[in-house]
C-alpha positions in Angstrom: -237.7 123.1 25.8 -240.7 120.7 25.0 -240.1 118.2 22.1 -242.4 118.4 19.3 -243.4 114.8 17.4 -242.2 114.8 14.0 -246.0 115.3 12.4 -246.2 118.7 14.7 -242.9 119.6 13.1 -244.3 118.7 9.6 -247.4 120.1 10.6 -245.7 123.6 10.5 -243.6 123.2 7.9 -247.0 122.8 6.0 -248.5 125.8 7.2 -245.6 127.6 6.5 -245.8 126.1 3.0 -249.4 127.1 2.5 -248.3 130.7 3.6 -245.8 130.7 1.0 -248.7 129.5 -1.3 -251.2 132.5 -0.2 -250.9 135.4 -2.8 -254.7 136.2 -1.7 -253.1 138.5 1.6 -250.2 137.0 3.5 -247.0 139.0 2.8 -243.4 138.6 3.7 -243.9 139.3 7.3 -246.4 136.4 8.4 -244.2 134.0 6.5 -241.2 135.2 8.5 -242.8 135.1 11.7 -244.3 131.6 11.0 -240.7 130.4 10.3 -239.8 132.1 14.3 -242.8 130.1 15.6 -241.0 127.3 14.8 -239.3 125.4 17.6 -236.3 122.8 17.2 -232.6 122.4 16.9 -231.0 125.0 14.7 -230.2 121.9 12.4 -233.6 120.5 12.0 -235.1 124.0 11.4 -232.5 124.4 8.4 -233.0 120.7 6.8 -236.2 121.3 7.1 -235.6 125.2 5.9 -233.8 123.6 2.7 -236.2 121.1 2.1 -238.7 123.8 1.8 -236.3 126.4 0.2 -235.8 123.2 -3.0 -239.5 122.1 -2.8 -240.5 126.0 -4.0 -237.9 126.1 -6.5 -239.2 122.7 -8.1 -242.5 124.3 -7.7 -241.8 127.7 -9.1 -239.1 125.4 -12.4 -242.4 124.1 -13.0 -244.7 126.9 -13.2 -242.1 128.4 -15.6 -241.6 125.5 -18.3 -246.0 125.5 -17.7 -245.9 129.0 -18.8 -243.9 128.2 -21.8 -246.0 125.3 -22.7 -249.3 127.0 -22.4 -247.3 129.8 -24.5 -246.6 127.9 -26.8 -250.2 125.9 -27.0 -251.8 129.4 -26.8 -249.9 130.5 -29.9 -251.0 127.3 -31.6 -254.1 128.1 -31.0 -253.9 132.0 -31.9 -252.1 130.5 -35.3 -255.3 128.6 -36.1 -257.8 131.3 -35.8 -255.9 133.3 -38.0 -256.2 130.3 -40.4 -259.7 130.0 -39.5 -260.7 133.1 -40.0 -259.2 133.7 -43.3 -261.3 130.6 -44.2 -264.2 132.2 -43.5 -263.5 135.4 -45.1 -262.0 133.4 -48.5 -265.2 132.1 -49.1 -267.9 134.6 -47.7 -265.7 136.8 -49.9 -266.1 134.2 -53.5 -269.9 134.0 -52.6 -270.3 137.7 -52.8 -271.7 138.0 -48.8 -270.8 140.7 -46.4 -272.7 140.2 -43.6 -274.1 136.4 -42.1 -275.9 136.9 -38.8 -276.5 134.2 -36.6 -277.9 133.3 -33.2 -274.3 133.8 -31.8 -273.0 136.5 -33.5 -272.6 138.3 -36.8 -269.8 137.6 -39.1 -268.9 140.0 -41.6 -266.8 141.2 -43.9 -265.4 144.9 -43.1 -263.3 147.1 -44.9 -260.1 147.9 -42.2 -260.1 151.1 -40.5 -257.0 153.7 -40.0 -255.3 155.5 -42.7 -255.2 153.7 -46.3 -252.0 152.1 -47.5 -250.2 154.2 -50.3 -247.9 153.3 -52.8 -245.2 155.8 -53.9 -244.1 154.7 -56.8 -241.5 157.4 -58.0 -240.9 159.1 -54.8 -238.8 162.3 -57.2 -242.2 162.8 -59.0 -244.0 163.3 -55.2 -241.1 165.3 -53.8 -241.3 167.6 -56.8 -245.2 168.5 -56.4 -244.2 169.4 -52.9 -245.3 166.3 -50.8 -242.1 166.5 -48.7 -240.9 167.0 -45.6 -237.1 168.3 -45.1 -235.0 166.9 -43.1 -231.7 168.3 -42.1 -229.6 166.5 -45.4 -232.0 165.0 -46.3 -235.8 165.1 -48.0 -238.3 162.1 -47.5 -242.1 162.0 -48.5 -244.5 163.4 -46.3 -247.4 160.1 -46.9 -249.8 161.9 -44.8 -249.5 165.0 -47.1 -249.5 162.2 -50.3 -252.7 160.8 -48.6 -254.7 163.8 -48.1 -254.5 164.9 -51.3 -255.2 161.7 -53.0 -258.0 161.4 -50.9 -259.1 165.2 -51.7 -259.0 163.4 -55.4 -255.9 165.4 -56.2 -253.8 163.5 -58.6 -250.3 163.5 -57.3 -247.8 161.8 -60.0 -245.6 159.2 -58.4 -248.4 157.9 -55.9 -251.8 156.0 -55.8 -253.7 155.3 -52.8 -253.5 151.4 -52.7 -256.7 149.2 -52.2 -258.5 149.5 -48.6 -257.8 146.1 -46.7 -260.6 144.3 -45.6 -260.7 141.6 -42.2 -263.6 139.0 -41.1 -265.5 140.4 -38.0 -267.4 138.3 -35.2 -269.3 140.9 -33.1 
């Protein structure tokens, strides 16, 4: 058997980690048969196999406490939009202005979409006009019957529709 020099040996060791490395189209396979391509004493293969083997796991340690740093960074971040944003509406809302557009966007001030909140108030009152579903044992509210109606402008004693909520919009 030929020796190999100790930078041919590192040499592919290093392609072997840049195989490891390439998520773009090397699979299992080419890493295993660049690991049989190499050539040296069964104990030199496996130093070199566990130097490798901890080298990856620092890698990969670090890529996961990244991940929870940027995590956390990105929730930061998400936390002061929120706070941003409610800036914005706050005082579009105290000037009296719905709509602001601008070269970059449009920032208004919508009313929020899906079914409107309700408030049952005396949920006996809105089972006794019929607003109920049974369930075996036991009888609960049907809201979306409560809603229709008070939307139809029924007046159903026991429930109000609450106020629509409104959110700040950057289209």
């Amino acid at each position: 058997m030929a020796t190999r020099t100790l930078f041919e040996i590192s040499k592919a060791y290093q392609n072997i980690w840049d195989l490891v490395l390439d998520f773009d189209g090397n699979d299992l396979d080419a890493i295993e048969n660049g690991l049989k391509s190499i050539e040296g004493e069964v104990e030199d293969k496996c130093r070199n196999g566990i130097g490798l083997i901890r080298s990856l796991n620092n890698l990969a340690e670090g890529m996961k406490y990244e991940a929870e740093r940027l995590t956390v960074r990105r929730k930061a971040i998400e936390n002061r939009i929120s706070r941003i944003k409610e800036w914005y509406f706050d005082n579009l809302d105290k000037m009296g202005i719905q709509k602001v557009p601008t070269s970059l966007g449009t920032m208004s001030i919508c009313k929020a979409g899906g079914n409107q909140g309700i408030d049952i108030t005396n949920e006996e009152e809105v089972i006794k006009a019929g607003y109920c579903e049974v369930i075996p044992e036991k009888t609960v509210v049907d809201k979306d019957k409560v809603r229709a109606a008070l939307e139809k402008g029924e007046e159903v004693k026991g429930a109000h529709l609450k106020p629509r909520g409104r959110y700040l919009k950057i289209s």
